[in-house]
Backbone as CSV, one residue per row, in Angstrom:
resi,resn,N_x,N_y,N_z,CA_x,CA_y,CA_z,C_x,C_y,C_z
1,UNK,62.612,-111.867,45.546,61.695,-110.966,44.875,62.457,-109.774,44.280
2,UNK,63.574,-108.924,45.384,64.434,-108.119,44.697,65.202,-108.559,43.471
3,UNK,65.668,-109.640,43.715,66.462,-109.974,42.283,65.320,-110.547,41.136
4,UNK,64.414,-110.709,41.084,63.369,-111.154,40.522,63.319,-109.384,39.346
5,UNK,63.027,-108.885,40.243,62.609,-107.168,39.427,63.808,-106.714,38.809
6,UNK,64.831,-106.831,39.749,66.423,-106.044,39.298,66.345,-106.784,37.484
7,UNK,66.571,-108.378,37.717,65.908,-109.078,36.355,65.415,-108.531,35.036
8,UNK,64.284,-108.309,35.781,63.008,-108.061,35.142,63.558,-106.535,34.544
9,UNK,64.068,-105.930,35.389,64.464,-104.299,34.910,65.667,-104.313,33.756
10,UNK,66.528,-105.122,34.037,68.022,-105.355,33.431,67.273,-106.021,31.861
11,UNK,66.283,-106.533,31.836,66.031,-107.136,30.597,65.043,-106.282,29.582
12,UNK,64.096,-105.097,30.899,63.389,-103.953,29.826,64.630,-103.057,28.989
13,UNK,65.560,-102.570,29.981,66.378,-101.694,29.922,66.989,-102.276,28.836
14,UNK,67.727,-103.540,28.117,68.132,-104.242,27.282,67.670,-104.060,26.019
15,UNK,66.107,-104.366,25.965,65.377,-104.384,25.052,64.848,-102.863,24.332
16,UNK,64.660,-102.053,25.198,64.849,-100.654,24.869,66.008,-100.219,23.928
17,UNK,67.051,-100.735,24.701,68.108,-100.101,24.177,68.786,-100.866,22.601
18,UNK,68.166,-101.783,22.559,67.630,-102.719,21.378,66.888,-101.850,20.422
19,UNK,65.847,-101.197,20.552,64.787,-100.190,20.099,65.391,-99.521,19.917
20,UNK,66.296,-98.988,20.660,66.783,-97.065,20.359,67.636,-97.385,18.744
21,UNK,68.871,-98.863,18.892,69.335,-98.785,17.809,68.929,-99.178,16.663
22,UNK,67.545,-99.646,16.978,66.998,-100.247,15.633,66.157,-98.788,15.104
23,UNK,65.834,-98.191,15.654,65.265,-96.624,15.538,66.507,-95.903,14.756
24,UNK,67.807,-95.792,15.427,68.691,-95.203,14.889,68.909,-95.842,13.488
25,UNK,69.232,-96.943,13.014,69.984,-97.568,11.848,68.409,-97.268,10.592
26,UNK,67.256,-97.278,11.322,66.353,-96.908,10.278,66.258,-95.461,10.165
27,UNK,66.391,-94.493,10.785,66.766,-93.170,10.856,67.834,-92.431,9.928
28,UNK,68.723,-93.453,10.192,69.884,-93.098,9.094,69.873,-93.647,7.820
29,UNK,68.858,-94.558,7.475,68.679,-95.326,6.711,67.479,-93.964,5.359
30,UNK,66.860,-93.664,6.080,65.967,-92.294,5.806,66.450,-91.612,5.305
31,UNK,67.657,-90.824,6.006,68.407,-89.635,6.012,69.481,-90.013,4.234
32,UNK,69.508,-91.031,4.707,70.607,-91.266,3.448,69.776,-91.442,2.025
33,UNK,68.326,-91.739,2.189,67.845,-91.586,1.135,67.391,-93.357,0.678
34,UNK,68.165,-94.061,1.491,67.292,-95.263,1.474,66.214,-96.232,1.331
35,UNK,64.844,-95.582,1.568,64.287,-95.881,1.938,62.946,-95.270,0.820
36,UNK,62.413,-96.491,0.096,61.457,-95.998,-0.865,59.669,-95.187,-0.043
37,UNK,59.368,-94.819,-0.770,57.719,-94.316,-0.814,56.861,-95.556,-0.413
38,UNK,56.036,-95.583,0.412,54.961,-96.703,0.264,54.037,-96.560,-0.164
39,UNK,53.770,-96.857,-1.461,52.948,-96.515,-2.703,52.079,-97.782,-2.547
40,UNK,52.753,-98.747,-2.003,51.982,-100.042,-1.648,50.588,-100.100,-0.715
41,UNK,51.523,-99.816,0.284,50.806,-99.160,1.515,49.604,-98.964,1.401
42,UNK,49.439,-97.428,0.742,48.021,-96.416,0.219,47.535,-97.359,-0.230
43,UNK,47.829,-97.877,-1.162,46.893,-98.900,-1.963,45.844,-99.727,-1.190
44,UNK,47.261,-100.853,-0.457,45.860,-100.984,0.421,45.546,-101.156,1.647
45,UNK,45.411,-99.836,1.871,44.895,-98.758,2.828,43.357,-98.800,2.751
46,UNK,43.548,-98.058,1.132,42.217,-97.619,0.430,41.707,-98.630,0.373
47,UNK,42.498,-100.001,0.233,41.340,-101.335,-0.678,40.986,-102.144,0.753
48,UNK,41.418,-101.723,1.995,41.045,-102.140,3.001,39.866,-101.312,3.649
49,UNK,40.150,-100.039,3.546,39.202,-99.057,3.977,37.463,-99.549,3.466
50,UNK,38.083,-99.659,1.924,36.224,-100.116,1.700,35.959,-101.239,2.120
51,UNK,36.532,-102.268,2.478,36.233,-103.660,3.159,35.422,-103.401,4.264
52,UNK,35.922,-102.664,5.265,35.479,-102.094,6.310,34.379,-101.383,6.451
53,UNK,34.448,-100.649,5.170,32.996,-99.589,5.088,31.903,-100.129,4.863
54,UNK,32.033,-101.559,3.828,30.963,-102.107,3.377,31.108,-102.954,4.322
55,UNK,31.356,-103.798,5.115,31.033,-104.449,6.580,30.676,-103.663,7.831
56,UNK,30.738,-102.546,7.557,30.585,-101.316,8.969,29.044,-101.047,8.511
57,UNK,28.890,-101.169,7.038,27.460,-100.274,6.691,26.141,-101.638,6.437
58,UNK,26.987,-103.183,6.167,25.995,-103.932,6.585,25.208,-104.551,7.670
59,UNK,26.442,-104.158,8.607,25.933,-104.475,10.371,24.667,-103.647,10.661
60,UNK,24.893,-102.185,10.319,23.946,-101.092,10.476,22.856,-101.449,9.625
61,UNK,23.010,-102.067,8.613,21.458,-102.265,7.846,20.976,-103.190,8.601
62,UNK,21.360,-104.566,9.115,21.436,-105.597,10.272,20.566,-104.711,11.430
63,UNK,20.977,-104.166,12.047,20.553,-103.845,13.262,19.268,-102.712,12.567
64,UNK,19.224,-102.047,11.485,18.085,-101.426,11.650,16.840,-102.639,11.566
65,UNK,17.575,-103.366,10.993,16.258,-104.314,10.569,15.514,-105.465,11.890
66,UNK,16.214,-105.321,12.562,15.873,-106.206,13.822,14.950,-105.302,14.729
């Protein structure tokens, strides 16, 4: 069971430290100017947002009507 966790710990600790440098290389990736605007993104953000609004606001017509 001890070596089971020690394991289990040796492989979070791994994977973290996996994270830290993938954090770092995009960090520097930033810094250097790399890294465009997501103009995409917003887009659709917004074109998702109303998907949502108009399925959020037909449930509610749904339930008033029941």
């Amino acid at each position: 069971m001890a070596q089971t966790r020690m394991r289990l710990f040796g492989e979070r600790e791994r994977h973290l430290a996996s994270l830290d440098a993938a954090l770092a290389r995009e960090m520097a990736d930033v810094e250097a100017g790399c890294v465009q605007p997501a103009g995409r993104f917003v887009e659709l953000t917004d074109r998702y947002k109303c998907f949502v609004e108009a399925a959020y606001s037909a449930r509610l017509q749904e339930r008033d009507e029941l």
